[in-house]
Residue, then its C-alpha position, 0 to 999 in steps of 0.5 A: x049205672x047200666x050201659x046199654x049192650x051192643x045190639x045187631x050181631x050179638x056179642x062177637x067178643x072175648x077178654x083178654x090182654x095179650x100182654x097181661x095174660x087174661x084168662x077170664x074164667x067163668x067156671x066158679x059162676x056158672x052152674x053145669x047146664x049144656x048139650x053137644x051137637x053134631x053139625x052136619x057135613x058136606x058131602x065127601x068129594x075127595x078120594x081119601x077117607x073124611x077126617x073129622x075136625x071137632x070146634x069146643x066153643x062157650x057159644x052159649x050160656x053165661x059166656x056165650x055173648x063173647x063167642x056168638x060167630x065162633x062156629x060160622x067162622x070155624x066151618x068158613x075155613x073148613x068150607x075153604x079148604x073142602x071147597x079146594x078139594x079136602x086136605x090130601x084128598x080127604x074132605x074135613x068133617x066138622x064137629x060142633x059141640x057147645x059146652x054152653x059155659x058148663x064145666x061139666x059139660x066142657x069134660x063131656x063136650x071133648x069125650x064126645x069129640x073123641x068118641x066121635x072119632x075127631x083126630x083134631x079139635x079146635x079149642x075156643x072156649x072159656x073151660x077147656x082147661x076142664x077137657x084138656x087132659x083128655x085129649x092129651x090122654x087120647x092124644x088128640x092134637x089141640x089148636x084155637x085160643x089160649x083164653x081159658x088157662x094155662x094148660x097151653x103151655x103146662x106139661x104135659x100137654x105138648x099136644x096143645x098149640x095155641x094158634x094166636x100165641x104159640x103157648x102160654x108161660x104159666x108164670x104169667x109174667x109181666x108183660x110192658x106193652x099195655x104200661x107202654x102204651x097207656x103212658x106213651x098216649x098220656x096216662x099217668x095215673x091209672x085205674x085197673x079193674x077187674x072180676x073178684x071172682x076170676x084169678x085170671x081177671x084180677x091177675x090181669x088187672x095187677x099186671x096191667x097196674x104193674x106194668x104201668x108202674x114200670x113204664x114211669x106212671x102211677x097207679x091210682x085205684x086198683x080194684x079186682x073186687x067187682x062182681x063179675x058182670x058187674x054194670x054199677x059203677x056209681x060209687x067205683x068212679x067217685x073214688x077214681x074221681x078222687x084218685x085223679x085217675x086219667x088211664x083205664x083199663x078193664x080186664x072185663x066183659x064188654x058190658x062191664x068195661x062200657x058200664x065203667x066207662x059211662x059212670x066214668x064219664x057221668x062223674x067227671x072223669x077226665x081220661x086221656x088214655x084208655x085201652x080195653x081188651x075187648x069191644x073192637x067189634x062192629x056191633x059197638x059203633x052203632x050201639x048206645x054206648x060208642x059215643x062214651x067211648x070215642x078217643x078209646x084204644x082197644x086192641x086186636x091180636x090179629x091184623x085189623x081187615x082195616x090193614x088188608x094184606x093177603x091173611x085178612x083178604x082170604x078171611x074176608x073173602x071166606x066170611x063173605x062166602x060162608x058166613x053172611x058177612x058184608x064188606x064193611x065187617x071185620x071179625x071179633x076177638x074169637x072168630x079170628x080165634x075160630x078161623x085161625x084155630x081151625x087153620x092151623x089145624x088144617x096146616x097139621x093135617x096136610x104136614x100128616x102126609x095121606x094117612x092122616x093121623x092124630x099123631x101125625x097132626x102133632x108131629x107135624x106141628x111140633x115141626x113148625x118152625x113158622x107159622x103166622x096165619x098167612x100174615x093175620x098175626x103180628x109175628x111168626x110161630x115156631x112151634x119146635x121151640x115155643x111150648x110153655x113160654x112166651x114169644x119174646x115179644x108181644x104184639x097187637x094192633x091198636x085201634x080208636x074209636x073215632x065217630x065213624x068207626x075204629x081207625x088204626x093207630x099205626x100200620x105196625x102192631x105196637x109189641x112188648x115184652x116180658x119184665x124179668x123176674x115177675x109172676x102174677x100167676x095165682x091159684x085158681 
């Protein structure tokens, strides 16, 4: 059973949920294949030297569907701040460099940044846990998404500052708010699914079977055996038929969870609440696939432009600019990542004082004692406090799918927190 992929503006996804940690890790079914590019800078206008700020995105290869509009929404916030006249006189230079979803390339990807001179690099891959020491052993500040691994919050990586959760708890506990909301809106017997070949999937899919359990439901299948990217789903909804499942979440690639979706529905399947990690894009509402997943919840980490405030209006207004966006175009999961990632890093450069530093990065972002994307995340960083464990609560936003495109469930992001005492982390 295929479900057709969104067409349009291909693929501007990622997978995770907050609350339930998903690392989606494609490192085992990849094979090293990539290159590194150099974008080309604006003339420097400033009086101080340019400083150059490098992007490793998974913005090709197996991944690369989930990262397409990564690099266009990195260099808007780039051109923003250049445009404003660099950050203490220095114009920013930007780096662009794709480890195309190879390892390999991911290791080399990040010595290039380095060798290139880069006194910052904004992280939003699925491999970067590949890179990451390196930059620690070069000291090189790191910011972006928390997607890939737990080496955001693992010693002794105090460099790294994850724009979108401040850190990372390697523990993985468990988290209440997707249980929460899944039975608040009517499910009482889930089924969770997810990759066999990703612990970061699998992990996700029991924690979300966990929590679920903890807010007063029933878990009905729980399968961390599909193949990744996986689209037959014949056999998997019959037994979610015969379980009398009626919540779903799918710790998946887009192309997964729609395809489960659909064989859902074609079985017969009567769901009342599901809520996916990924899909809130607008590619979806004109694809094949969006009238099998009307009444669907999907979550965003960041302030839904459908919820305007002055965070979402400054990104806007930059898209629009810069990247080819129009005004009924909201961002996906990684170029919120790409914006605020290279946000966050343009706040540690100006905290670095006139000679900007590597260093001076760090130590000014470890001196952030709050930091919330003027207003695109739910709650405030303090990033004095935060490395290596989580906020103590768990925010996103909710939307559904409704015929004419995604609405809100409640201007206030919908927030959990973690269960005392467990773990779901496993080795990888």
């Amino acid at each position: 059973m295929r479900a057709p992929r969104p067409t349009g503006r291909p693929g501007r996804s990622g997978v995770r949920w907050r609350a339930s940690t998903v690392f989606l890790s494609v490192a085992t079914v990849i094979a090293a294949v990539g290159a590194v590019c150099l974008a080309t800078a604006p003339a420097a206008s400033a009086a101080g030297a340019p400083v150059t700020i490098a992007l490793v995105c998974s913005c090709s290869g197996l991944a690369g569907s989930q990262y397409q509009g990564t690099e266009g929404a990195y260099l808007a916030r780039i051109k923003v701040a250049n445009a404003a006249g660099g950050v203490n006189g220095h114009q920013i230079v930007p780096l662009f460099i794709d480890d195309q979803s190879s390892p390999s390339l991911d290791t080399s990807g990040v010595q290039e940044a380095i060798s290139k001179g880069a006194k910052g690099i904004v992280a939003v891959s699925a491999l970067f846990f590949e890179g990451a020491k390196y930059a620690q052993q070069a000291g090189i500040p790191v910011t972006g998404a928390y997607t890939d691994g737990p080496e955001w919050g693992t010693q002794p990586n105090t460099n790294m500052f994850a724009s979108d959760t401040g850190s990372v708890d390697p523990k993985y506990p468990v988290n209440t708010q997707i249980g929460k909301f899944l039975v608040a809106h009517g499910g009482t017997v889930l089924g969770s699914y997810g990759y066999s070949v990703s612990p970061s999937s699998s992990r996700s899919a029991i924690s979300t079977a966990d929590s679920v359990k903890h807010a007063g439901g029933k878990v009905g299948v729980l399968d961390t055996t599909v193949p990744f990217g996986g689209v037959d789903f014949t056999s998997i909804a019959l037994t979610a038929k015969s379980e009398g499942i009626n919540a779903l979440s799918g710790a998946m690639l887009n192309n997964s969870n729609f395809a489960l979706a659909t064989a859902l529905k074609q079985a017969g399947v009567k769901l009342k609440a599901v809520a996916f990690a990924t899909g809130y894009e607008p590619d979806v509402i004109n694809s094949p696939v969006w009238h099998d997943v009307q009444g669907f919840y999907f979550e965003s980490l960041f302030r839904p432009f459908a919820l305007p405030n002055a965070g979402t209006e400054q990104m806007q207004s930059a898209l629009i600019k810069y990247d080819k966006f129009t005004k009924s175009e909201f961002p996906t999961l990684n170029e919120y990542e790409a914006w605020l990632g290279a946000d966050l890093m343009i706040k540690g450069m100006h905290g670095a004082g006139s000679n900007i530093s590597s260093s001076g990065i760090i130590k000014a972002l470890r001196s952030t004692k709050s930091y919330n994307g003027n207003g695109l995340l739910p709650s405030s960083i303090d990033y004095s406090t935060i490395f290596g464990h989580d906020e103590p609560q768990q925010c996103g936003w909710f939307v559904q799918a409704e015929a004419k495109g995604f609405v809100p469930t409640s201007s206030q992001p919908f927030c959990g927190t973690d269960i005392p005492g467990t773990s779901t982390a496993t080795s990888s």
